[in-house]
C-alpha positions as CSV (number, residue, x, y, z in Angstrom):
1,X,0.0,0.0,0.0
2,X,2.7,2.6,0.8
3,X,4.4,1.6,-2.4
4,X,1.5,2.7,-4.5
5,X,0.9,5.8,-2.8
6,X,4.7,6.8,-3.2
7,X,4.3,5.7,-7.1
8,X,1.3,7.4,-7.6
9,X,2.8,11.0,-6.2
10,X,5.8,10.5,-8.3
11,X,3.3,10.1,-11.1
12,X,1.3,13.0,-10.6
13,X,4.3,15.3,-9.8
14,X,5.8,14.4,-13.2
15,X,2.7,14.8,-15.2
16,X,2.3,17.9,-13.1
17,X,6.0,19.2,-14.3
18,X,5.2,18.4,-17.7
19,X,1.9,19.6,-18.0
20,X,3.7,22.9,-16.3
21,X,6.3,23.0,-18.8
22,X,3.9,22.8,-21.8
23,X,2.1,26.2,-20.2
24,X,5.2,27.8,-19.8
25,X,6.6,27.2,-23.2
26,X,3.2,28.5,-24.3
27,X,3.0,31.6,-22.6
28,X,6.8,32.3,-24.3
29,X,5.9,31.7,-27.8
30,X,3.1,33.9,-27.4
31,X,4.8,37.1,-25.8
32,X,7.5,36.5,-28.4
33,X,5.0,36.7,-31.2
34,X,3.2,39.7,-29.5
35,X,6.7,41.6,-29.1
36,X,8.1,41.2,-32.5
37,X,4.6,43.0,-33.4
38,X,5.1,46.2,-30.7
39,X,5.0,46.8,-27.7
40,X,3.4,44.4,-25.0
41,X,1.9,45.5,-21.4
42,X,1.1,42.4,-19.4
43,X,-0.1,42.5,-15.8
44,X,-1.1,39.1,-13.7
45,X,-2.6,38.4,-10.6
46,X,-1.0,35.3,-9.0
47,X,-4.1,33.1,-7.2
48,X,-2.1,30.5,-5.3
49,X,-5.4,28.1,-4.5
50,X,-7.9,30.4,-6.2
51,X,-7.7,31.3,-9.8
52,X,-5.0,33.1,-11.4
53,X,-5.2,35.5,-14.3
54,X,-2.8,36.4,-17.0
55,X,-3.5,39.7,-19.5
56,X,-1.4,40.2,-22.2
57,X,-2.1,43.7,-24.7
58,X,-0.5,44.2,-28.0
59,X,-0.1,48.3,-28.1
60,X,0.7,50.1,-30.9
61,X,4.3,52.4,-30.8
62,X,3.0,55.6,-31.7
63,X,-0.1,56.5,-28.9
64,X,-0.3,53.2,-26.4
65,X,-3.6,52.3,-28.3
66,X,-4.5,48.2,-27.7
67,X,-4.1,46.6,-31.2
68,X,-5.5,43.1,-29.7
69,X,-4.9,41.1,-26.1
70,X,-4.6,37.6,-25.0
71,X,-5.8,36.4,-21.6
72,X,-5.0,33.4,-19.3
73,X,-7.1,32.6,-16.4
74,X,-7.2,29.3,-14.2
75,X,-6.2,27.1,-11.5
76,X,-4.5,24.2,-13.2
77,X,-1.7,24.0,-15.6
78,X,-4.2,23.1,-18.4
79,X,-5.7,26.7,-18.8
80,X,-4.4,28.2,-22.5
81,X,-4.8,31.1,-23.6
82,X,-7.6,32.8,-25.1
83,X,-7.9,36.2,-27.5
84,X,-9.4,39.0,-25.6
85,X,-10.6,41.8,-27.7
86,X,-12.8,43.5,-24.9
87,X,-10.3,46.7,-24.8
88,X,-9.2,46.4,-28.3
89,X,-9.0,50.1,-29.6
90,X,-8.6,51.5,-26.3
91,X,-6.0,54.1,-25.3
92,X,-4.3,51.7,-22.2
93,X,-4.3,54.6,-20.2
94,X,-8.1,54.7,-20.5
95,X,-8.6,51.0,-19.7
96,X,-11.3,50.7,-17.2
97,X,-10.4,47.1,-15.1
98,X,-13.9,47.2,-13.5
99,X,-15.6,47.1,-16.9
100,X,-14.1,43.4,-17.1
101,X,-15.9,42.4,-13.5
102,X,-18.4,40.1,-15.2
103,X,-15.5,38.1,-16.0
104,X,-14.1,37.2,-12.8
105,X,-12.4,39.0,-9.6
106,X,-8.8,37.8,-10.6
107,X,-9.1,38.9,-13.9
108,X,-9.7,42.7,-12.7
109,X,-6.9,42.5,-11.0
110,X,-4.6,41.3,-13.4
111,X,-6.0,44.1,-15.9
112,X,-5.1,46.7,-13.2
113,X,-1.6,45.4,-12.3
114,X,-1.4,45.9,-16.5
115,X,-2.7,49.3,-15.8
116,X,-0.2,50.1,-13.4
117,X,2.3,48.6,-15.0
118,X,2.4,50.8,-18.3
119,X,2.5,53.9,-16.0
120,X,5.2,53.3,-14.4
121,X,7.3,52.3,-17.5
122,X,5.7,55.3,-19.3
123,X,7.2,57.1,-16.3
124,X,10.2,55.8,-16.7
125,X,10.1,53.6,-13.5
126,X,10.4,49.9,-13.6
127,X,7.3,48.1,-12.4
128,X,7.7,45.9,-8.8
129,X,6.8,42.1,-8.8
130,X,3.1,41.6,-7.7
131,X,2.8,40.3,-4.7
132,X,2.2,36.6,-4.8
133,X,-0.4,34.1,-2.8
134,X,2.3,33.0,0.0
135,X,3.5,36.8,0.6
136,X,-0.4,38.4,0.6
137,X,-1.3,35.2,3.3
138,X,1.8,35.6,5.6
139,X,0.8,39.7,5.5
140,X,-2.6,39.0,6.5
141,X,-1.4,36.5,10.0
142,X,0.4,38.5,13.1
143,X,4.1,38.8,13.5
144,X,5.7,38.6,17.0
145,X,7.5,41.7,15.9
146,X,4.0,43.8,14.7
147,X,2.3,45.1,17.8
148,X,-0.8,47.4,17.3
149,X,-0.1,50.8,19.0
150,X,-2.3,51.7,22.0
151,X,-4.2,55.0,21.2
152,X,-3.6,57.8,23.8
153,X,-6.0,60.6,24.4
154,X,-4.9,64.4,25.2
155,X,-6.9,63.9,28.9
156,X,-4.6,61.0,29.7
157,X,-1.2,62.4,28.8
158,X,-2.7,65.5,30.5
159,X,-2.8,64.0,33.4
160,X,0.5,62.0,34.0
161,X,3.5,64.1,34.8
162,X,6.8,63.8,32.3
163,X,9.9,63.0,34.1
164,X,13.1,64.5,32.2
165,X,16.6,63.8,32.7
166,X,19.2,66.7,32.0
167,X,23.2,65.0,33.1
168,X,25.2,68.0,33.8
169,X,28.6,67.3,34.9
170,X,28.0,63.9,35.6
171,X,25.0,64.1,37.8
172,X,21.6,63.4,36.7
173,X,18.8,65.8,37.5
174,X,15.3,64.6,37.6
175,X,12.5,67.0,36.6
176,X,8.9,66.3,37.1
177,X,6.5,69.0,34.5
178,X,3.0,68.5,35.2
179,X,1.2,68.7,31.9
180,X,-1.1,71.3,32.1
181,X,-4.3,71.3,29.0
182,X,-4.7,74.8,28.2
183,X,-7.9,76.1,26.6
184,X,-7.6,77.8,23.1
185,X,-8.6,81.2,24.6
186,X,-5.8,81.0,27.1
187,X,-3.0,80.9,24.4
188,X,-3.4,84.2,23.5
């Protein structure tokens, strides 16, 4: 029995890698082909467990208008990619990513990390790596190091004298100040 079960893992992690491989090589061929037409803007949205979306826009040189896109949405490796001509025509600065909600949450976000992306290089910057599923989870849980600061009001501090030290000539002088709250009118 444990034979079988260490076969069968070994089985599905190689069909896995190949299955993986084939995606990969297919995504390359097609921003290849895209790029040796223009410019390409792609922006993804990494889904770890959930769905994952890839956008890919073919812009024209002269004024960033989309000449045709290619999208990639899925959990396994057997997603493919598919045209996507819902912004063809469009300026990409005007693309609206909310206008593409009917077609799933992760796909809105990969159209607006493409967005984000082709201001930043059109600003001469060099767009950061999305976030992925693992880094977005471990933000979410509480570090040891990340406490939450304890809100003080004015009538607390107001009422707790400061102690200050002041060394001179190596002796240490303690001051108490008593905080006093002073009314607006009385700071004239």
């Amino acid at each position: 029995m444990f034979w079988i079960l260490i076969i069968s893992l070994g089985v599905a992690w190689t069909l896995q890698s190949v299955l993986s491989l084939r995606q990969m090589k297919a995504f390359s061929n097609l921003f290849v082909g895209m790029r040796r037409q223009g410019k390409v803007c792609m922006g993804k949205f990494s889904g770890g467990i959930v769905q994952g979306a890839i956008v890919l826009f073919l812009l024209d040189d002269d004024d960033g208008r989309i000449r045709s896109g290619q999208r990639l949405r899925g959990v396994s490796v057997a997603a493919r990619f598919q045209a996507f001509d819902m912004y063809d025509g469009t300026l990409m600065a005007d693309v609206d990513p909310a206008e593409a909600a009917k077609l799933g949450k992760p796909l809105v976000k990969a159209i607006d990390n493409a967005c984000t992306n082709y201001r930043i290089v059109n600003g001469g910057g060099q767009p950061p790596e999305p976030p992925t599923a693992l880094s977005r989870l471990l933000a979410k849980l509480p570090s040891p190091g990340r406490r939450k600061k304890k809100a003080t009001t004015p009538k607390t501090r107001a009422s707790k004298p400061e102690i200050s030290a002041v060394p001179t000539s190596g002796t240490r002088i303690v001051r108490r100040h008593a905080a006093v709250a002073t009314q607006p009118s009385e700071r004239s």
